[in-house]
C-alpha positions in Angstrom: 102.7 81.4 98.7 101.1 84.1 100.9 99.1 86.7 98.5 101.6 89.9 99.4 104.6 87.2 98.3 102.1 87.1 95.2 102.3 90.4 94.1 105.5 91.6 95.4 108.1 91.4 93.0 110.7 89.5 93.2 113.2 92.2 92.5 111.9 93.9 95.6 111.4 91.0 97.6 115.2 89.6 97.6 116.3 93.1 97.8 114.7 94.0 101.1 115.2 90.2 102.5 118.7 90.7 101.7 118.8 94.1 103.6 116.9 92.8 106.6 119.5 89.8 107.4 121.4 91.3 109.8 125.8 90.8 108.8 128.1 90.2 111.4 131.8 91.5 110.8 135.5 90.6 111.6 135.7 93.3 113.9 132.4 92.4 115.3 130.2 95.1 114.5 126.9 94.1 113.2 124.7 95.9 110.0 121.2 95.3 110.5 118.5 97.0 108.3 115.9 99.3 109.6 112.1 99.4 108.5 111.2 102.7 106.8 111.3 105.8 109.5 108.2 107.4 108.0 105.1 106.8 109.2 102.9 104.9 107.3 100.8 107.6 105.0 97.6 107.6 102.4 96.6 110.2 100.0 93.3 110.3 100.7 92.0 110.7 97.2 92.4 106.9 96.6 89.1 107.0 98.8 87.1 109.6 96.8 84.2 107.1 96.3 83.6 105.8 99.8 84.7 109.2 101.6 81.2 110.8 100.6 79.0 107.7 101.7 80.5 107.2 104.9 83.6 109.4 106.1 83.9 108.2 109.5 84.1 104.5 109.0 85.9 104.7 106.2 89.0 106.8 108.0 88.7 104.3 110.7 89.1 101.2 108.3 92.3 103.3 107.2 93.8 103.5 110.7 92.7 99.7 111.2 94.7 98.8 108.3 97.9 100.6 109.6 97.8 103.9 108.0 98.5 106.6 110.8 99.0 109.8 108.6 97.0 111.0 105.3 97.1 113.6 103.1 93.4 115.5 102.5 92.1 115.9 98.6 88.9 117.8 99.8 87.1 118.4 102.4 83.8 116.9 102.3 81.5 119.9 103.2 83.2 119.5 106.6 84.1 122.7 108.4 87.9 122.3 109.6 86.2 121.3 113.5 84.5 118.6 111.9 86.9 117.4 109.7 89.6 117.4 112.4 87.3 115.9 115.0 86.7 112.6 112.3 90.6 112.5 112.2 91.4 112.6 115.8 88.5 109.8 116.4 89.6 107.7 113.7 93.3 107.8 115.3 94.8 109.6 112.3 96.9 112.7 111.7 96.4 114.7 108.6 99.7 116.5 108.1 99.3 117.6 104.7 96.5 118.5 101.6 95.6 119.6 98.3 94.4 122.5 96.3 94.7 123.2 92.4 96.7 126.4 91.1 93.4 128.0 90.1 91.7 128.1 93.6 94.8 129.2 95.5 94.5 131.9 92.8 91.0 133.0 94.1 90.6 131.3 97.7 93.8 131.0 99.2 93.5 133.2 102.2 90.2 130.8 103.0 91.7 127.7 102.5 94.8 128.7 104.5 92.6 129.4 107.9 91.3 125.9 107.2 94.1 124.4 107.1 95.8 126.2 110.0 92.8 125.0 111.8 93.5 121.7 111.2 97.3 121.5 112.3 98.3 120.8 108.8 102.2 120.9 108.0 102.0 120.9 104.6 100.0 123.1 102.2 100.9 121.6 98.4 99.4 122.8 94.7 97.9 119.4 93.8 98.0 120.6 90.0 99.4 123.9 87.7 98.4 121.8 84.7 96.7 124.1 82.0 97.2 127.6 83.3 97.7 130.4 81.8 99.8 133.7 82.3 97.0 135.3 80.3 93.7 134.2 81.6 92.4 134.3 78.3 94.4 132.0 76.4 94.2 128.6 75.5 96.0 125.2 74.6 98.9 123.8 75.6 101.2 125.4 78.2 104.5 127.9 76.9 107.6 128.1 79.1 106.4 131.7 79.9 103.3 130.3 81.7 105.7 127.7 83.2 107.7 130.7 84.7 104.9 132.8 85.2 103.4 129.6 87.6 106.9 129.6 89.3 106.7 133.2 90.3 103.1 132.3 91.5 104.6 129.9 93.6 107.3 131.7 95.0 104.3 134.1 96.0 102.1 132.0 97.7 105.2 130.3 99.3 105.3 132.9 100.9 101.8 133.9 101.9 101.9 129.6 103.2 104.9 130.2 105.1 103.5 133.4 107.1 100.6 131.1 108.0 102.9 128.8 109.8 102.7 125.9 107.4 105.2 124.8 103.9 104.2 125.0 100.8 105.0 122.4 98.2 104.0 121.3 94.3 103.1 118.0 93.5 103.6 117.1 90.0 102.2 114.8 87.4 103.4 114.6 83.6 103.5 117.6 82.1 105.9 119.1 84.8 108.4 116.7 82.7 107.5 118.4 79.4 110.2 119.7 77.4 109.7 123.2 75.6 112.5 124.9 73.5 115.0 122.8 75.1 114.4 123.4 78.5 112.8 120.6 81.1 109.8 122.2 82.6 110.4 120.3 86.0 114.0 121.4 86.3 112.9 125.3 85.7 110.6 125.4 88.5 113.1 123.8 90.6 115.7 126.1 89.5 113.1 129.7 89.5 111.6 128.7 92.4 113.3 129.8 96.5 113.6 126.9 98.8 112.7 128.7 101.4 109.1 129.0 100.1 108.3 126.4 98.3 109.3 122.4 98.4 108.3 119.4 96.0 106.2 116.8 96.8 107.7 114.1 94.4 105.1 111.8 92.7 107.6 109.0 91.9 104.9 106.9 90.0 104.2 110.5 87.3 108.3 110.9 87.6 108.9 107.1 86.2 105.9 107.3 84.1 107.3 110.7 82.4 110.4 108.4 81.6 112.6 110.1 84.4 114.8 108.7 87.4 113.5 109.5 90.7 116.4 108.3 92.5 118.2 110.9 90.5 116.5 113.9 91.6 116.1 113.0 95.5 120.2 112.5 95.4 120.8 115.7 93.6 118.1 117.6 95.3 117.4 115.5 99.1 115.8 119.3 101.0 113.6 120.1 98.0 111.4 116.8 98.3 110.3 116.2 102.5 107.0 114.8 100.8 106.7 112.0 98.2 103.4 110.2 96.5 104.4 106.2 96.1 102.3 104.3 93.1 103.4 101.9 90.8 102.2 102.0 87.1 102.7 100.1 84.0 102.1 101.1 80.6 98.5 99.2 78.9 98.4 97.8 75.5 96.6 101.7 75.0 99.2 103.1 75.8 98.0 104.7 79.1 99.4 104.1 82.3 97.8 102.1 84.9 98.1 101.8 88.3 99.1 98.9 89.9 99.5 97.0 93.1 102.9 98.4 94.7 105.6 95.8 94.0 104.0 95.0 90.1 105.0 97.9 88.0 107.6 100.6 88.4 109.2 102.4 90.0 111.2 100.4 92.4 111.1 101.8 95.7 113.2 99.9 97.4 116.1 101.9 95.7 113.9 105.1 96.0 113.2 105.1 99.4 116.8 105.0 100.8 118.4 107.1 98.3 116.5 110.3 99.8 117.3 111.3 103.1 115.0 114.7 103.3 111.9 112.7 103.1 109.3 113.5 106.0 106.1 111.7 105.0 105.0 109.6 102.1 102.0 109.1 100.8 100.3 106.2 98.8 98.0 106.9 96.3 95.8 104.6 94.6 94.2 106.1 91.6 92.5 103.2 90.5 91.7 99.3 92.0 91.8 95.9 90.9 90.5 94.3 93.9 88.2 95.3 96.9 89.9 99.0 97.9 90.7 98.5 101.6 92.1 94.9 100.9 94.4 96.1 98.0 94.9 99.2 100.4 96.7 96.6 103.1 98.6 94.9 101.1 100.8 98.3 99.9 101.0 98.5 103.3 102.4 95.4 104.3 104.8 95.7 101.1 106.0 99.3 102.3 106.2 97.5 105.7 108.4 95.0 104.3 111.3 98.0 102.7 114.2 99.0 104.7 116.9 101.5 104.5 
């Protein structure tokens, strides 16, 4: 048994050899699958640790592997020339990147001329987890600051969208909270314009949360062009761990064809249990592998 047959489950695995069998009909037309239209993307934070030590080899070693688009979580101490310069040597396109609520609150302007400088697409708020309304308060999070964050969004939407790029929210758990009987997620979907501001769907946070991708992406298919793929399984801690795609959930061989306004996705891999750029290739060959 080859070691991607090894970790890819088998769920997945008869699921997309049964896609990619191509079915000849009575009236002789013929269904064949096709591999994921996508390019093949990486959030770049799964590299955090080598990045620093050696950032052109180790975006090179990314495009070796197959990944052809990736999503920035920092910069480096790069000035945008540099940083683009490292991309278009390693053979890469960097489409997309983060920034927390708090420093689009107090840099955006800066951080938007550096990403206009490097051709990004996508400009996404990375985290709104722990913010306030009032600067001065504390603990956990009230559907007012949920609504004031929306309006915040709506408003730097807006300023993203002048500058020639989309902005987007990428969410983790506490997006899925429920206060006083309304669903955080659903109330910044709902509060905020589509015109201005899009989700970029972490499907491994969604699952984790205890919530169906699938049925957001059919309900919703413009909101989400951007998507974060990692599998998870819950630890005898009770934590969630990140896994090699194909041995935890969620399934996305049913997530991927079930959303037709995807543009780019991204894996992220938080944490390892092998050597990084091995484990790396392998989600890639099992991504490879889906069809829609």
């Amino acid at each position: 048994m080859s070691p991607v047959m090894g970790f890819a489950s088998r769920r997945t695995f008869l699921k997309a050899a049964g896609a990619a069998a191509a079915v000849n009909l009575g009236g002789g037309a013929v269904l064949s699958a096709r591999p994921l239209p996508q390019p093949l993307g990486l959030q770049l934070y799964s590299l955090r640790d080598l990045l620093p030590k050696d950032f052109d080899g180790t975006l090179a070693k990314v495009r070796s592997i197959g990944y052809s688009v990736v999503e920035a979580a920092g910069y480096y101490d790069r000035t945008s020339s540099e940083f683009r310069k490292a991309m278009d040597a390693a053979g890469l396109r960097c489409v997309s990147t983060h920034h927390a609520l708090g420093a689009l609150e107090t840099q955006l302007d800066q951080w938007l001329e550096y990403g206009n400088a490097l051709g990004l697409e996508y400009f996404v708020c990375s985290s709104s987890g722990g913010m306030h309304r009032d600067k001065n308060a504390s603990g956990p999070q009230t559907l007012d600051d949920w609504r004031w964050i929306a309006a915040e969004f709506n408003r730097i939407g807006e300023k993203v969208k002048t500058a020639g790029m989309q902005f987007g929210v990428h969410n983790h758990t506490p997006e899925f909270a429920t206060i006083d009987g309304v669903l955080v997620y659903d109330e910044l979907l709902r509060l905020t314009d589509p015109e201005l501001v899009m989700f970029e769907m972490d499907a491994g946070w969604v699952a984790a949360s205890g919530h169906d991708p699938v049925a957001y992406l059919k309900r919703l298919p413009a909101r989400f062009p951007l998507m974060h793929v990692k599998d998870m399984v819950r630890g005898a801690d009770g934590k969630e761990q990140m896994m090699l795609l194909g041995k935890g959930s969620p399934d996305f061989a049913a997530i991927m064809p079930a959303d037709t306004g995807l543009k780019y996705y991204f894996i992220e891999q938080e944490a390892f249990e092998m050597e990084p750029f091995e484990e790396l290739r392998l989600n890639a060959v099992y991504m490879k592998q889906l069809t829609v």
